[in-house]
C-alpha positions as a Markdown table, in Angstrom:
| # | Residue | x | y | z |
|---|---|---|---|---|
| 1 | Unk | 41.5 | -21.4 | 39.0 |
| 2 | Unk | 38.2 | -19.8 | 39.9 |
| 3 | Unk | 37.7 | -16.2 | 40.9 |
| 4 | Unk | 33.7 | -17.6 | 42.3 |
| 5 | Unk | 31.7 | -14.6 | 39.8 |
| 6 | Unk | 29.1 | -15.6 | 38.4 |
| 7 | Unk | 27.2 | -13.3 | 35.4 |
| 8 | Unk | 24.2 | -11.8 | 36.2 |
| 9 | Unk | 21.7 | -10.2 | 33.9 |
| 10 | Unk | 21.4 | -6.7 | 35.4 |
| 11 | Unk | 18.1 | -5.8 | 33.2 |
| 12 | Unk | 16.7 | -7.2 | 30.4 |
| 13 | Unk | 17.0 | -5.2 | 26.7 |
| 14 | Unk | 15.0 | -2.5 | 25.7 |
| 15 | Unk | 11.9 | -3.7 | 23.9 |
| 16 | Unk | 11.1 | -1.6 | 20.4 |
| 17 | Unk | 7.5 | -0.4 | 20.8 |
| 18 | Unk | 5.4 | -0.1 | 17.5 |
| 19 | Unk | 3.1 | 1.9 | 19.4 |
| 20 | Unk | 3.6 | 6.2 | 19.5 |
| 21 | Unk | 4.4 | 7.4 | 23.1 |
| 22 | Unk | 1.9 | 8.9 | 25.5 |
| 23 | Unk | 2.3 | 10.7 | 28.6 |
| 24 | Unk | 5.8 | 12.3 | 29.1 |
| 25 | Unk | 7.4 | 9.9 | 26.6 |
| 26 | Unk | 5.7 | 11.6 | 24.2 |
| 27 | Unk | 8.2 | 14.2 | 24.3 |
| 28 | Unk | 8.2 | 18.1 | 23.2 |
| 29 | Unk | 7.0 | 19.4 | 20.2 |
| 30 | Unk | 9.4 | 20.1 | 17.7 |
| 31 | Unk | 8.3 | 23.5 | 16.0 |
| 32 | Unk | 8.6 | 25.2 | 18.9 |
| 33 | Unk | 12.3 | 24.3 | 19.6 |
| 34 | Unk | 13.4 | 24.6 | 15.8 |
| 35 | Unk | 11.8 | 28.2 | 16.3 |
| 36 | Unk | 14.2 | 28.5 | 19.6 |
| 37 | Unk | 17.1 | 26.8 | 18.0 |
| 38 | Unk | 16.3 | 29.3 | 14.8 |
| 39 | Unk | 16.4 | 32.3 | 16.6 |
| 40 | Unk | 19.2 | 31.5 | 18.7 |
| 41 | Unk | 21.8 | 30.9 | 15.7 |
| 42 | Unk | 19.6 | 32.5 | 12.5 |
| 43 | Unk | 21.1 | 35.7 | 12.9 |
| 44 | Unk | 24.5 | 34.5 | 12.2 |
| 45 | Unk | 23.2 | 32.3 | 9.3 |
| 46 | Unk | 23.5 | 33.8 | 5.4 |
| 47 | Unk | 20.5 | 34.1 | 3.5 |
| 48 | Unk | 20.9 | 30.5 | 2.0 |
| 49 | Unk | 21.6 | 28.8 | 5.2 |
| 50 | Unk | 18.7 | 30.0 | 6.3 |
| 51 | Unk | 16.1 | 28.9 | 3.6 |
| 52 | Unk | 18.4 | 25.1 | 3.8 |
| 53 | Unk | 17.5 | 25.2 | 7.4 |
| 54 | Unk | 14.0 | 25.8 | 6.8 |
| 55 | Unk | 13.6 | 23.0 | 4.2 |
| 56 | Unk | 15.2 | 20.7 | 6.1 |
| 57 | Unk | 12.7 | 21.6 | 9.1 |
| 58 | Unk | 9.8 | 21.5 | 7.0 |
| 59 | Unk | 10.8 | 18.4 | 5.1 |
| 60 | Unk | 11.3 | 16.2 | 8.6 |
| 61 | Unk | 7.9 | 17.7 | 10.0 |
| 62 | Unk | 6.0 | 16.9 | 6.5 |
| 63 | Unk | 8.1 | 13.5 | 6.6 |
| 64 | Unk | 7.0 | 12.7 | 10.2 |
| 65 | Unk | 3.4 | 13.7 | 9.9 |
| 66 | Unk | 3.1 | 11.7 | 6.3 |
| 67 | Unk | 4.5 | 8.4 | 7.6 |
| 68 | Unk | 2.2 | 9.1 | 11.2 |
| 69 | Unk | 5.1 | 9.6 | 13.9 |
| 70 | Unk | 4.7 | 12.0 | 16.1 |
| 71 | Unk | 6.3 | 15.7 | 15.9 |
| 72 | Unk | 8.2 | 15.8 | 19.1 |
| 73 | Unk | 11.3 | 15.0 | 20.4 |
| 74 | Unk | 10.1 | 11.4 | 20.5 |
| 75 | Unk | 10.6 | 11.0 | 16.8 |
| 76 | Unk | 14.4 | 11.7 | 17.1 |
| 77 | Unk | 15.3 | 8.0 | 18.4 |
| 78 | Unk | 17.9 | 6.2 | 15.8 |
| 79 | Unk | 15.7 | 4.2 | 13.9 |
| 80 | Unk | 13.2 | 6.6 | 12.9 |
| 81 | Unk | 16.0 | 9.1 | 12.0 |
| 82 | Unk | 17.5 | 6.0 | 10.1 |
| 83 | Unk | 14.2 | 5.1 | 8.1 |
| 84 | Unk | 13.9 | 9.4 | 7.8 |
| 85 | Unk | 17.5 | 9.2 | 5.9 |
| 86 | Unk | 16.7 | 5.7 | 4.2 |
| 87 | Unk | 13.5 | 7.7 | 2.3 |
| 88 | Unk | 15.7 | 10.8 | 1.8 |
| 89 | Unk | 18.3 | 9.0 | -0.3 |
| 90 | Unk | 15.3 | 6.8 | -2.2 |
């Protein structure tokens, strides 16, 4: 018996681009929101929480700028924070 639906492709997958965003794709800068985020929770950080924190900033920038992705919010999509981790652990 045959309810009559039929599939249909809604949209086709997402394509990986190799090439950095431009325009508002490019997303925001990250130094200025690490300063916000910073600022927002820093004071209830101890002393060593706070130097990990900036490290870790400083070590993602460096990271991102080295390997020539961009330092916005662009760079936070899954594979890039995947090959980020990948180089961390080599």
């Amino acid at each position: 018996m045959s309810s009559g639906l039929v599939a249909e492709r809604i949209a086709d997958p997402p394509s990986v681009s190799t090439q950095p965003p431009v325009g508002p794709a490019a997303g925001r800068e990250l130094a200025p929101l690490i300063a916000e985020y910073s600022a927002i929770y820093g004071p209830s950080w101890k002393p060593a929480t706070v130097r990990k924190h900036r490290d870790d900033y400083r070590r993602l920038l460096d990271w991102l700028t080295e390997t020539g992705r961009p330092t916005t919010t662009a760079s936070l999509d899954f594979l890039t924070l995947a090959a980020y981790v990948t180089d961390l652990r080599s």
